[in-house]
N, C-alpha and C positions, 0 to 999 in steps of 0.2 A: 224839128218836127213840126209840121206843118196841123196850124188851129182844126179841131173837128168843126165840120160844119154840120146847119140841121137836117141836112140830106145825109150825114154820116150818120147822124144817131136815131134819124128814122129808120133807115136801112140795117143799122144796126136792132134794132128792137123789133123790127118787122123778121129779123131772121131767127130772132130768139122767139117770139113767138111761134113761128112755126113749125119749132124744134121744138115742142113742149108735147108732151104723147098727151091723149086724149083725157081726161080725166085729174089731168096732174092737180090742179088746185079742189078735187074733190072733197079732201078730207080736212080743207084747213078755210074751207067759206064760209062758216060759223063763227070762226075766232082760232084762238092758237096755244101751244100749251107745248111750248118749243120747250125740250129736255135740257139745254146748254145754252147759255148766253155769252158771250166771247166777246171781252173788250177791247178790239184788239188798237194796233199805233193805226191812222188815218195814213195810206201811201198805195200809192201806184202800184208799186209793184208787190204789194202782199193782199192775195185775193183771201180775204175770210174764207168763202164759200169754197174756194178752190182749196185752202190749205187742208182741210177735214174732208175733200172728195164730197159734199153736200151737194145731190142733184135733187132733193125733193125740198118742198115749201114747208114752213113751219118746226123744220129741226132745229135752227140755229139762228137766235136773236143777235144781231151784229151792232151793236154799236163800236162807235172809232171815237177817236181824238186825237190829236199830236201829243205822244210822249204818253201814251195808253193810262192817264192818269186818271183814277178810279175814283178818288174824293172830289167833292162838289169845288167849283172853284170860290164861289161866294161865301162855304162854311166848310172849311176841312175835315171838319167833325162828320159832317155826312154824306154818303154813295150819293156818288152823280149817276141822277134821275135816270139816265140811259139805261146804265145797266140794272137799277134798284127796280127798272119797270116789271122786268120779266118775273124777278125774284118772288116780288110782292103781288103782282095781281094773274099770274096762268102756273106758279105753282113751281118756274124751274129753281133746280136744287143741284144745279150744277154751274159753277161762275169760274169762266176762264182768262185770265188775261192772258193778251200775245204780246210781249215788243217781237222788234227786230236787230237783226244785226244793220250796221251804217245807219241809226237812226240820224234824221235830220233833227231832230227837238232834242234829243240828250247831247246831241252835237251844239247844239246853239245854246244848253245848260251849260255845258262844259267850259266852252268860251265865255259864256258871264261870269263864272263862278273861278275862272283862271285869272281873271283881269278884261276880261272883254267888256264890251257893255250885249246889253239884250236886243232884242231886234226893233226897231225902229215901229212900227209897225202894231197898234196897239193892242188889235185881235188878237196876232201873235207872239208880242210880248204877254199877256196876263196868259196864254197857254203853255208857254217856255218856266214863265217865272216861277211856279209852283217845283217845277224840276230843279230848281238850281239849289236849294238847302237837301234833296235827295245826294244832288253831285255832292256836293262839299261835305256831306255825310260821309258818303262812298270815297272820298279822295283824304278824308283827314283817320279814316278806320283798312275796310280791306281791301281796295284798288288802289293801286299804284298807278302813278302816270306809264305812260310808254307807247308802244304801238299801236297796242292793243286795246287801249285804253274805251274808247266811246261802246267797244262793245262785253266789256266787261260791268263797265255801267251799264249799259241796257241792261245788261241778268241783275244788277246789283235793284235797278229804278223795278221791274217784272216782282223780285221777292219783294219787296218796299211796298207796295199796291197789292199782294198776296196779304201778308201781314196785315196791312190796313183791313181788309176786305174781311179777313179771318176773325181780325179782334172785334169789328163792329157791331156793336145792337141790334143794327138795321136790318144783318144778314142771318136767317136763321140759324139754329147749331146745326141741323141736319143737312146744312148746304156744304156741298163738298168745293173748294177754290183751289184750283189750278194754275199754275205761272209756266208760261211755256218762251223760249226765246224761237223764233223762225228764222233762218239761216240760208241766205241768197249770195254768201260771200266765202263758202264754208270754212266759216270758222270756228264752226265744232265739229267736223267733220269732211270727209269728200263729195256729200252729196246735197247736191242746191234744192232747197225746198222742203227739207225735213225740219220738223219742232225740235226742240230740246226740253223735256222737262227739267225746271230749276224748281221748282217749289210746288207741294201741296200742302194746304192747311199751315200749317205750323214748321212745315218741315222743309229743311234744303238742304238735308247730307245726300249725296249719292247711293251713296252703299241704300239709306231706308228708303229712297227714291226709290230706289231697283224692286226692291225686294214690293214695289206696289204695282209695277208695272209690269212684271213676269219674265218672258223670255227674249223680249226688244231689247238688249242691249243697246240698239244704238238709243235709245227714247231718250237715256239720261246723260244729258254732257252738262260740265260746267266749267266757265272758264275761272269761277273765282274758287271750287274747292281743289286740292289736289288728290282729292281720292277719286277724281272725276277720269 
């Protein structure tokens, strides 16, 4: 694939600007007080905005990172800033993580934590590293190696970052936390591009999943329970 140049990304931004209806950033030029904050994994191919159909400004606080890891990386003790921003200063009370299926960063945990070594690369080593005691959690308890493996860790590392995010200090009690897996490979299903809910709050049976989610059957897949 050939490099964007800065004539692609003008042209590109000149088209989205003149796709925007009149008025659109009306209600968000004062400041913002986005309902959902969504941490999702850092990748090409999973648009935040796109995955929730999000056409207007100020719904949806988007921070990324490789391996959608939700603790700071200097003090694991405490929410990396990104997402902590929304929670604590515009009131949202709603915290969503996304992995993916085919992650590359629980792909590159998984290989450290089998005998590999971690990526050369220092940036991306200390953003891999914190993943690999989640892997070796997940590979010494309830995933099993096999095929299917890097994406059973993904849902395994998604509930890991729920739990953290649920039990913390920092996150109010009234904040509802969400763990979603997004699925471009379907491997919870036939259809490319739909979430899977694995975890809210405290929770990751299916059956009590269901029972929060109504009548979307497909909403709840999991590859690590088998009541799924």
């Amino acid at each position: 694939m050939p490099n964007a140049t800065v004539s692609d990304l003008l042209a590109r931004n000149r088209a989205h600007a003149d796709g925007l209806p009149e008025g659109h950033f009306e209600d968000v030029l004062d400041g913002q007080k986005p309902p959902v904050v969504s941490l999702c994994c850092a990748d090409s191919r999973v648009s935040q905005e796109g995955m929730w159909n999000v056409t207007e400004p100020g719904w949806l606080f988007t921070p990324s990172n490789i391996g959608n890891v939700a603790w700071d990386l200097a003090d694991t003790d405490s929410v990396d800033g990104n997402l902590l921003y929304p929670v604590a200063n515009t009131g949202t009370r709603t915290a969503v993580v996304v992995g993916h299926t085919g992650c590359g960063a629980v792909t590159a945990a998984y290989e450290a934590a089998t005998g590999g070594g971690l990526p050369a690369e220092w940036g991306i080593r200390r953003r891999v590293e914190p993943l690999v005691p989640v892997v070796e959690d997940a590979l010494s308890g309830p995933v099993a190696d096999g095929d299917d493996v890097i994406d059973r860790l993904v849902e395994y590392n998604v509930r890991e970052q729920v739990a953290f995010l649920h039990e913390s200090d920092e996150i109010p009690t009234d904040t509802t936390v969400l763990g979603f897996v997004y699925d471009f490979h379907c491997s919870y299903g036939n259809q490319r591009g739909r979430t899977s809910l694995v975890a809210a709050d405290d929770e990751t049976d299916p059956e009590a999943l269901r029972e929060r989610v109504g009548d979307d059957e497909r909403a709840v897949r999991s590859l690590l329970s088998t009541s799924s």
